[in-house]
C-alpha positions as CSV (number, residue, x, y, z in Angstrom):
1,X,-53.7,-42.3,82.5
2,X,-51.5,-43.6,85.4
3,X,-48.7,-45.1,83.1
4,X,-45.7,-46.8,84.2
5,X,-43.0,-47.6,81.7
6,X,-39.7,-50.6,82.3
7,X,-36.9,-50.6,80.0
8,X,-33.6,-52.3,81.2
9,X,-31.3,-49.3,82.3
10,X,-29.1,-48.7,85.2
11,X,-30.2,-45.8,87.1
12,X,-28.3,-44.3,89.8
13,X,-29.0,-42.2,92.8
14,X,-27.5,-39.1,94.7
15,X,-28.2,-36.5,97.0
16,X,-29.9,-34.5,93.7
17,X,-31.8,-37.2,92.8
18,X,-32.3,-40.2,89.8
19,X,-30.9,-40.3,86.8
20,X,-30.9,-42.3,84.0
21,X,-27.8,-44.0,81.8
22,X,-29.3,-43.7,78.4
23,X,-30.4,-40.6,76.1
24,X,-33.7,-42.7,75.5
25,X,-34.5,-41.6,79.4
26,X,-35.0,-38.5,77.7
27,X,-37.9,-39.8,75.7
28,X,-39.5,-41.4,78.6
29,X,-39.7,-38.3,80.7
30,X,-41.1,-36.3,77.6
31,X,-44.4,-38.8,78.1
32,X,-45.0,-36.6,81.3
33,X,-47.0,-33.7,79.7
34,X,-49.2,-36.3,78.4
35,X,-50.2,-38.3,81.6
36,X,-51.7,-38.0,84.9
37,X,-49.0,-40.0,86.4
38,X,-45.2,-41.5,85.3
39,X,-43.3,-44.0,86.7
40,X,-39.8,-45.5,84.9
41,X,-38.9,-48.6,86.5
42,X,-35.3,-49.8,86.0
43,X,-32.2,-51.3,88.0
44,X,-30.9,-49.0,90.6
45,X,-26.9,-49.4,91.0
46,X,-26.2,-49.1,94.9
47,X,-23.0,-47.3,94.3
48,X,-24.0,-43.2,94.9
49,X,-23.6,-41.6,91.7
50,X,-24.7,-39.7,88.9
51,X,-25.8,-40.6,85.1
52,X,-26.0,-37.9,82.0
53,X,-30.0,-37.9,81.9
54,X,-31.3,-36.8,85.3
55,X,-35.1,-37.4,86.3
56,X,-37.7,-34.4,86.4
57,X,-39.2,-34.2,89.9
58,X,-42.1,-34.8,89.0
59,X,-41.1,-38.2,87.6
60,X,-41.1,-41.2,90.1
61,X,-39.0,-44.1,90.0
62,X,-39.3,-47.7,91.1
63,X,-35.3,-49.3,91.6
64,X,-35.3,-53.1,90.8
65,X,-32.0,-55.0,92.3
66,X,-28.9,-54.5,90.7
67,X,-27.2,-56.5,88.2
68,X,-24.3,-55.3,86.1
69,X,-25.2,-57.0,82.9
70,X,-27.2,-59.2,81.0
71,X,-24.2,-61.0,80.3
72,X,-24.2,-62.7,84.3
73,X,-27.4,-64.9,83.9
74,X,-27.1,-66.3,87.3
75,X,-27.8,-62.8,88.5
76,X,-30.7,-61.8,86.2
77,X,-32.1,-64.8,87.0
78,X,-31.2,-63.9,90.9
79,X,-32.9,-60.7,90.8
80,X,-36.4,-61.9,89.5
81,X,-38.4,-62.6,92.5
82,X,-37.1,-59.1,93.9
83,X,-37.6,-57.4,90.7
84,X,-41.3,-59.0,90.7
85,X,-42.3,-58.0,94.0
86,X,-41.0,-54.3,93.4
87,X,-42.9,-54.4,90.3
88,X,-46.3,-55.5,92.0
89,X,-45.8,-53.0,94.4
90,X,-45.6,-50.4,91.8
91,X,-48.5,-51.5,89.9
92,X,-50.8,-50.4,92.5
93,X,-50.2,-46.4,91.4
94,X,-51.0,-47.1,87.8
95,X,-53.4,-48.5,85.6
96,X,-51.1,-48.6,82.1
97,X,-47.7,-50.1,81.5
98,X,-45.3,-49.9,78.5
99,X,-42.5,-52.7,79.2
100,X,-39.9,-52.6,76.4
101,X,-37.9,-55.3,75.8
102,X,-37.5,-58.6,74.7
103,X,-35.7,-59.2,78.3
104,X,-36.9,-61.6,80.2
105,X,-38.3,-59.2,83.6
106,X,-40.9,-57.5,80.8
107,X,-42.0,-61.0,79.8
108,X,-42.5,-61.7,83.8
109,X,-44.2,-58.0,84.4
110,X,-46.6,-58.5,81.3
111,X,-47.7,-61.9,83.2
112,X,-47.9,-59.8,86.8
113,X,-49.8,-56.8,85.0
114,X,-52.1,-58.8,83.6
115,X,-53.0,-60.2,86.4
116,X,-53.5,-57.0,88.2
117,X,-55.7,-56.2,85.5
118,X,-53.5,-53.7,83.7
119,X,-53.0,-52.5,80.6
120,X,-49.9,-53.8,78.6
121,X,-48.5,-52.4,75.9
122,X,-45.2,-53.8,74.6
123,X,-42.4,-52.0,73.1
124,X,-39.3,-53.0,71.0
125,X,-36.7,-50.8,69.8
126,X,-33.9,-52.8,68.3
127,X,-34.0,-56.2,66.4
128,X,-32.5,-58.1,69.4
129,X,-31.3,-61.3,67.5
130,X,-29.4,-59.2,65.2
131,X,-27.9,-57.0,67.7
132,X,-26.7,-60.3,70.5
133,X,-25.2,-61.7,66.9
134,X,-23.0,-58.3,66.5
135,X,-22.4,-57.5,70.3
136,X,-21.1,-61.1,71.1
137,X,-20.8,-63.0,67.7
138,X,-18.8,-66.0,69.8
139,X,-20.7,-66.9,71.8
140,X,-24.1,-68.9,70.6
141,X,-25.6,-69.2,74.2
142,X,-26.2,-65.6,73.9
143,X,-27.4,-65.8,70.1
144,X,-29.8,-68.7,71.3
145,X,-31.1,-66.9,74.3
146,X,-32.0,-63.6,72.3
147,X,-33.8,-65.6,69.6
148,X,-35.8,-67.2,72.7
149,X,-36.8,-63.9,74.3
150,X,-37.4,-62.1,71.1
151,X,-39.7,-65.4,70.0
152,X,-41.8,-65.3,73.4
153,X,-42.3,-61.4,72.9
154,X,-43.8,-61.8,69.4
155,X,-46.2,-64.4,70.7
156,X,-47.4,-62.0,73.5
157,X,-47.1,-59.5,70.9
158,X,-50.2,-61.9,68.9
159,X,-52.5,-60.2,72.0
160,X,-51.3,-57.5,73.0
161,X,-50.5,-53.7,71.3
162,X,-46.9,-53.0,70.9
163,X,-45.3,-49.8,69.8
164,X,-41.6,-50.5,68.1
165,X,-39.3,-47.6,66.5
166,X,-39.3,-47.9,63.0
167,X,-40.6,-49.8,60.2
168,X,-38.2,-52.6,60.3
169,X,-39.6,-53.4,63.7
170,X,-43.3,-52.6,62.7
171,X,-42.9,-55.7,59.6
172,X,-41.9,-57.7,62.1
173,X,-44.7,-57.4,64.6
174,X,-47.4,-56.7,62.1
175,X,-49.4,-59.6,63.7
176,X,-50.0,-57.7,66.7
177,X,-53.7,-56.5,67.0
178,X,-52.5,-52.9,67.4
179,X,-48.8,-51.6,66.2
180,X,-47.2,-48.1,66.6
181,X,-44.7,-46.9,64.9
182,X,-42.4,-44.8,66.3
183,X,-39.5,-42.4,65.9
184,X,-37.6,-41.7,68.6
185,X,-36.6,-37.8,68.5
186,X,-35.0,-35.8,71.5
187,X,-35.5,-33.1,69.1
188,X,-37.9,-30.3,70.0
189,X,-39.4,-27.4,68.0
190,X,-37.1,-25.1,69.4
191,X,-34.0,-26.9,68.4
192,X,-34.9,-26.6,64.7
193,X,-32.7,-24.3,62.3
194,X,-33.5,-23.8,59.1
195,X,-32.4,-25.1,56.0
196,X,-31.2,-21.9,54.6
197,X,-29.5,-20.8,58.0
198,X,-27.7,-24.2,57.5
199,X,-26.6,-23.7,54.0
200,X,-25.3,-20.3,54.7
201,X,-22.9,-21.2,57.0
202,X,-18.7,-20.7,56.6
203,X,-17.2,-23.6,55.1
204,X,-13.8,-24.5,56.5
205,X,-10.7,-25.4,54.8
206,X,-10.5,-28.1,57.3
207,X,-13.8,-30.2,56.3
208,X,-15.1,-31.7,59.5
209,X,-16.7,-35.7,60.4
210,X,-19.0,-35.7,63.1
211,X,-19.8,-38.8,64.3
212,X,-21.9,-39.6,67.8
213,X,-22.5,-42.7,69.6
214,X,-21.8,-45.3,71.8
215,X,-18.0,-47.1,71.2
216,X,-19.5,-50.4,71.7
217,X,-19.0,-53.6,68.9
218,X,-22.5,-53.1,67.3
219,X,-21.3,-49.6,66.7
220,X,-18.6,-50.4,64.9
221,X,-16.3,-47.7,65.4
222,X,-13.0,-48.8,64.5
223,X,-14.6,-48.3,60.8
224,X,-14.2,-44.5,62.2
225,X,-10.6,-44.7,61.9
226,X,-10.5,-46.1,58.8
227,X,-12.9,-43.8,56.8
228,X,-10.7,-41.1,57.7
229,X,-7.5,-42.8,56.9
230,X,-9.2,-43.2,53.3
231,X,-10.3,-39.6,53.1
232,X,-6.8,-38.2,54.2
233,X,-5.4,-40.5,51.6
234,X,-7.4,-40.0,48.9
235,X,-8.1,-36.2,48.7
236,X,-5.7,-32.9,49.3
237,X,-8.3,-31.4,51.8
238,X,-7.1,-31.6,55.8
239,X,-10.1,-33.6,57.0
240,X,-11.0,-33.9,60.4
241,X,-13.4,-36.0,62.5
242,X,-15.0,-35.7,65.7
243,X,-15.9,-38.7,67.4
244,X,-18.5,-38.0,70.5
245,X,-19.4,-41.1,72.9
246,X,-18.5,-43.3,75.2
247,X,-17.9,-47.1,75.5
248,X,-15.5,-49.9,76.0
249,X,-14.0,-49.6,72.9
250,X,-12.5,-46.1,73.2
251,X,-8.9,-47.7,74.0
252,X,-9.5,-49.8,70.7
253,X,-10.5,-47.2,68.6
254,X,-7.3,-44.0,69.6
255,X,-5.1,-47.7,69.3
256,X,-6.4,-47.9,65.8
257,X,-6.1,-43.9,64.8
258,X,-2.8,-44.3,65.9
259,X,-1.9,-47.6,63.8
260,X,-3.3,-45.3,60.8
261,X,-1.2,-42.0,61.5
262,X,-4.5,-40.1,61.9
263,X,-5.0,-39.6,65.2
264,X,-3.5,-36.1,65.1
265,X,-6.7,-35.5,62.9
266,X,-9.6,-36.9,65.4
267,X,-10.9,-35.9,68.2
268,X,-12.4,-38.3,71.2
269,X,-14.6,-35.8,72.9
270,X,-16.1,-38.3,75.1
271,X,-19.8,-37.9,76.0
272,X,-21.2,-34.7,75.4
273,X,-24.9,-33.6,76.5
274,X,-27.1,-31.9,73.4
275,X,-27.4,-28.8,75.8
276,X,-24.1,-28.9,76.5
277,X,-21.8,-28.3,73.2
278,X,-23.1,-31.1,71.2
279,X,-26.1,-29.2,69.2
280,X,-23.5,-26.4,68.1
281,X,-21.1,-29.8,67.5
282,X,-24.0,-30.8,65.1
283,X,-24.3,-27.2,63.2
284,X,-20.6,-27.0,62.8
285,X,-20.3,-29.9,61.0
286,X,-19.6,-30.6,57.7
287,X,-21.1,-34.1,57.0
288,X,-22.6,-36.6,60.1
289,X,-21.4,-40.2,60.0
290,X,-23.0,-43.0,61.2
291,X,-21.1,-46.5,60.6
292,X,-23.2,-49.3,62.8
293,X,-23.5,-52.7,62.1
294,X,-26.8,-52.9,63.5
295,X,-29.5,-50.4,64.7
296,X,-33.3,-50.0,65.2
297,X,-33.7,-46.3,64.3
298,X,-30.6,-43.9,65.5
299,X,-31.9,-41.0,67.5
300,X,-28.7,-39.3,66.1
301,X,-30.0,-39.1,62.8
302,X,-32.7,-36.3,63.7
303,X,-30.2,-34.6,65.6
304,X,-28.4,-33.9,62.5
305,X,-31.4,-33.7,60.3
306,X,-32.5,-30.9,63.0
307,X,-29.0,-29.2,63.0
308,X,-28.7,-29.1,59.5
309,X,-25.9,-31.9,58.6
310,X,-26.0,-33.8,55.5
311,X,-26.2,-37.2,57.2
312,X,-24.1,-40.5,55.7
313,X,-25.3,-43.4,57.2
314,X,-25.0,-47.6,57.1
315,X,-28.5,-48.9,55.4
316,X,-29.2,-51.1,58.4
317,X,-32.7,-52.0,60.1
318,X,-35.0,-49.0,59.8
319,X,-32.3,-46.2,58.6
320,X,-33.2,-46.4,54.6
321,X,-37.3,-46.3,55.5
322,X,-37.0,-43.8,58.4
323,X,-34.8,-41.4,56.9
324,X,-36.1,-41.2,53.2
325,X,-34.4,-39.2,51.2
326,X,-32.6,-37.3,53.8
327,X,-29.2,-39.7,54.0
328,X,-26.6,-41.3,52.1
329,X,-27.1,-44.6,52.7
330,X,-23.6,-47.2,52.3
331,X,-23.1,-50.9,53.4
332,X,-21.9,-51.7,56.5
333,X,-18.7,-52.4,57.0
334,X,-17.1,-50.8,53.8
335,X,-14.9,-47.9,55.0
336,X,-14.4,-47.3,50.9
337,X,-18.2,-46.6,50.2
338,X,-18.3,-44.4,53.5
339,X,-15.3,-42.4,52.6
340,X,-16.7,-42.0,48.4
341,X,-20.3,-40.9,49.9
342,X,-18.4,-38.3,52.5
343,X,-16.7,-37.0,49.3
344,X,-18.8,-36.5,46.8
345,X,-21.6,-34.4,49.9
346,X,-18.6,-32.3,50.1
347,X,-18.0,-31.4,46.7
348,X,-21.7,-31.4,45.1
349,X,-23.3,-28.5,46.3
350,X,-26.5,-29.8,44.7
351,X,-26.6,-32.8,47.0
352,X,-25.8,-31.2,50.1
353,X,-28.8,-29.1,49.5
354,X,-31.1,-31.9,49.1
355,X,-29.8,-33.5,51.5
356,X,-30.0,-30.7,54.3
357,X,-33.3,-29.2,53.1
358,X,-34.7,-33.0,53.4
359,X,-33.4,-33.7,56.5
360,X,-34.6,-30.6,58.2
361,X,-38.4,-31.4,57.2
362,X,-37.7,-35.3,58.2
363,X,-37.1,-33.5,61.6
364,X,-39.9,-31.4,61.6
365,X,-42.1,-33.8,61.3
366,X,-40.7,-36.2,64.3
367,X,-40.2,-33.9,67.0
368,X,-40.0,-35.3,70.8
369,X,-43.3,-33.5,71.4
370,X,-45.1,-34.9,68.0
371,X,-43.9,-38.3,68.4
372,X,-44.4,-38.2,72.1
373,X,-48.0,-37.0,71.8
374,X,-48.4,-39.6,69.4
375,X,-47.3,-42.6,72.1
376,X,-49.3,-41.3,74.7
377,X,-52.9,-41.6,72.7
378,X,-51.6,-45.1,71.5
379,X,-51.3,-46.1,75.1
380,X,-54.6,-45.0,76.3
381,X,-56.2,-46.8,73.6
382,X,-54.6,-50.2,74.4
């Protein structure tokens, strides 16, 4: 299988070569093993540079003109008759193509691939409507234009296989003639501990948060601030929280540990690579939070599952389904329920236990090889 695969990332290029913006590069690149031939198509920023998640050599790259956002229409719209001939071009290596989405260049590449004679498999990882409504909840032109994508990919999705992450995402395209679905791991075999390595380890007086993701609005990360606040305030332990990520809402969020008086007690590591600090960041960790308003299936949460962290997490889209009985699960929103459910992992050794011993055998079973294995023979059955 020749398979060429589009999601809408910025890519950038140096003397080293491509690299991608996004952990869920990562994923793409482990569908190499499995094929004859890969190709990630994606916008290519013209500014030199270098991104967290750099290509394998072996892996080509098609650049589509540059746009900054999805949020500047007039230039997305701009950049289709490029983007289409660049994608024609590049259809004459392959004879398979995953185009995630909804966005409106894999609606226009499904058209051109068909017509080439390709196969198309669709892919969705987020519910889009849900996540425009939390990202930009002013502005309806943005709510109206995701609910028009997302309703023009489920009608292609009536003829064509689609593989979505989680099974939120696989209700929702259930009339498809084929559906996969996925889990999206970066975690391989080798990263595993086990739960009795992780139940052994030093407790500190100084109980630690974890928390990793994007600051972005659908992440919600000012809760961060104020779960800690409530933990501080309502127990004699020193608590602590790491925060790990980047976005536009750092400034917002150290502004809002400051308003609190607990910014003495976080730290804003920035972005940290899982080979580079963040795996041990994971193991030393005495309970993972995750706080978002909206999500398809965090990869984060098998990074903790892997690394041994009980995991407390927002029951939103896929999270209760995907990570059985291996999470806490709160409301979104409620910085009370977060900071109770933080509590009681860290004083009920029965729980943590569980918890841990769960979330280790929930990683197991949804490795980046498994689940990337799994994708490929999906795809060359379409």
């Amino acid at each position: 299988m020749r398979l060429a695969v589009y999601t809408d990332y910025t890519y950038r290029r140096d003397a080293e070569g491509v690299s991608g913006e996004r952990a869920f590069v990562r994923f793409m690149t482990g569908l190499r093993p499995h094929v004859e031939r890969l190709v990630l198509v994606g916008r290519l920023d013209p500014t030199p540079g270098r991104s967290h998640y750099p290509l394998d050599e072996d892996v080509e790259f098609v650049g589509l003109p540059y746009y900054s956002s999805l949020m500047a229409p007039a230039k997305v719209l701009g950049s289709l008759a490029g983007a289409a001939r660049r994608f024609w071009r590049a259809l004459d290596g392959v004879d398979t193509v995953w185009l995630l989405g909804p966005y409106i260049h894999a609606i226009g590449f499904a058209v051109l691939a068909l017509v080439r004679g390709r196969r198309v498999v669709l892919g969705v990882r987020q519910d889009f409507p849900t996540y425009a409504r939390n990202r930009h909840p002013g502005k309806r032109w943005v709510h109206h234009a995701a609910d028009g994508l997302e309703w023009a990919f489920r009608m292609m999705a009536r003829w064509l296989p689609v593989a979505v992450v989680g099974p939120d995402l696989a209700r929702r395209y259930g009339n498809a003639p084929r559906v996969l679905e996925l889990t999206v791991s970066l975690i391989s075999e080798a990263d595993l501990v086990s739960p009795e390595e992780a139940l052994a380890r030093p407790r500190d007086t100084s109980p630690q948060v974890l928390s990793v993701g994007r600051l972005d609005r659908e992440k919600n990360p000012l809760l961060l601030a104020d779960v800690l606040a409530e933990l501080r305030e309502r127990s004699s332990r020193d608590w602590r929280m790491s925060i790990v990520g980047e976005g536009p809402m750092r400034a917002d969020l150290a502004s809002r540990l400051e308003e609190l008086g607990v910014a003495g007690a976080a730290t804003l590591h920035g972005y940290v690579p899982i080979d580079g600090g963040l795996s041990q960041m994971y193991k030393e960790a005495d309970v993972f939070l995750h706080v978002s308003w909206t999500e398809g299936l965090p990869q984060v949460l098998f990074e903790a599952f892997a690394a041994g962290a009980p995991v407390v997490a927002t029951d939103v889209g896929g999270v209760a389904e995907a990570a059985g009985e291996a999470a806490l699960l709160i409301p979104p929103g409620d910085a009370g329920a977060a900071a109770n459910a933080v509590m009681k992992l860290e004083s009920d050794a029965e729980l943590r236990e569980r918890l841990v011993r769960a979330g280790v055998k929930r990683a197991r079973e949804h490795t980046l090889e498994a689940e990337a294995e799994r994708l490929a023979a999906f795809l060359r059955a379409a």
